[in-house]
C-alpha positions in Angstrom: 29.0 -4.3 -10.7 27.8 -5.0 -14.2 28.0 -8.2 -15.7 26.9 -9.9 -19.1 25.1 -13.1 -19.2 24.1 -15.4 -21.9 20.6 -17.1 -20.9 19.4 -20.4 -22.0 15.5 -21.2 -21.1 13.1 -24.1 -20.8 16.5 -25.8 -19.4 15.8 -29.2 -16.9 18.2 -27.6 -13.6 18.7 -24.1 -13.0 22.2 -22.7 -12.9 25.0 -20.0 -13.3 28.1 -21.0 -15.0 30.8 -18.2 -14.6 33.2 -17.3 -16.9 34.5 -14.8 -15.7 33.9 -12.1 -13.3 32.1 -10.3 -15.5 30.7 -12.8 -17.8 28.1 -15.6 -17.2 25.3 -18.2 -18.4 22.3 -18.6 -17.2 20.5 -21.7 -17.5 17.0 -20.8 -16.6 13.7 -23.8 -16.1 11.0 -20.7 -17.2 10.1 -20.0 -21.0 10.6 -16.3 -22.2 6.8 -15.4 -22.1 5.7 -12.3 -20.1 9.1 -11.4 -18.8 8.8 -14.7 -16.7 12.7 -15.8 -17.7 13.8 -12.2 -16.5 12.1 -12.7 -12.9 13.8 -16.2 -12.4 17.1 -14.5 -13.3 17.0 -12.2 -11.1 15.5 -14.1 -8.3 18.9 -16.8 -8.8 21.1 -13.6 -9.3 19.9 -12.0 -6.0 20.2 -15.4 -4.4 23.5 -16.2 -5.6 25.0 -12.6 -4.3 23.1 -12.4 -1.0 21.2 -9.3 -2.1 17.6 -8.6 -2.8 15.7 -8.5 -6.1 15.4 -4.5 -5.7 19.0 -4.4 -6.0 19.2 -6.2 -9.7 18.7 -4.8 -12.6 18.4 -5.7 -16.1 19.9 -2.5 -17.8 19.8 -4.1 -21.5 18.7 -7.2 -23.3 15.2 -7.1 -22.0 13.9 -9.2 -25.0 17.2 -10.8 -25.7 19.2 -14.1 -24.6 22.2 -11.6 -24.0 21.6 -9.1 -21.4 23.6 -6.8 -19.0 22.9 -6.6 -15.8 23.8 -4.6 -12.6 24.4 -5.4 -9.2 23.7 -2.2 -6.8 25.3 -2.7 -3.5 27.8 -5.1 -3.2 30.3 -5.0 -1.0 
């Protein structure tokens, strides 16, 4: 499952606010230093799907506030 998400940093509470099934922001507490931002995402993506962080993967938007992402494994 691939999905595109907008992500907002240095935010007071973390959250995901979907917009679709396919479509999501991020609102993420870490800065965007030292890929710090992507690790949080992941971590709340992985806890939010009830898979682990090996099975999420940011395939573009590394240094971006837009990125794709895909979820391996989900039934």
């Amino acid at each position: 499952m691939k999905i595109v998400i907008k992500v907002k940093s240095n935010q007071k509470i973390q959250s995901l606010e979907f917009k679709s099934e396919t479509e999501c922001i991020a609102k993420l507490k870490s800065l965007p230093v030292k890929g710090k931002a992507n690790q949080e995402l992941v971590g709340l993506l992985a806890k939010h799907y009830g898979v682990t962080k090996k099975e999420i993967q940011i395939i573009s938007g590394h240094f971006s506030n837009i990125k794709t992402v895909e979820i391996l494994n989900l039934d």
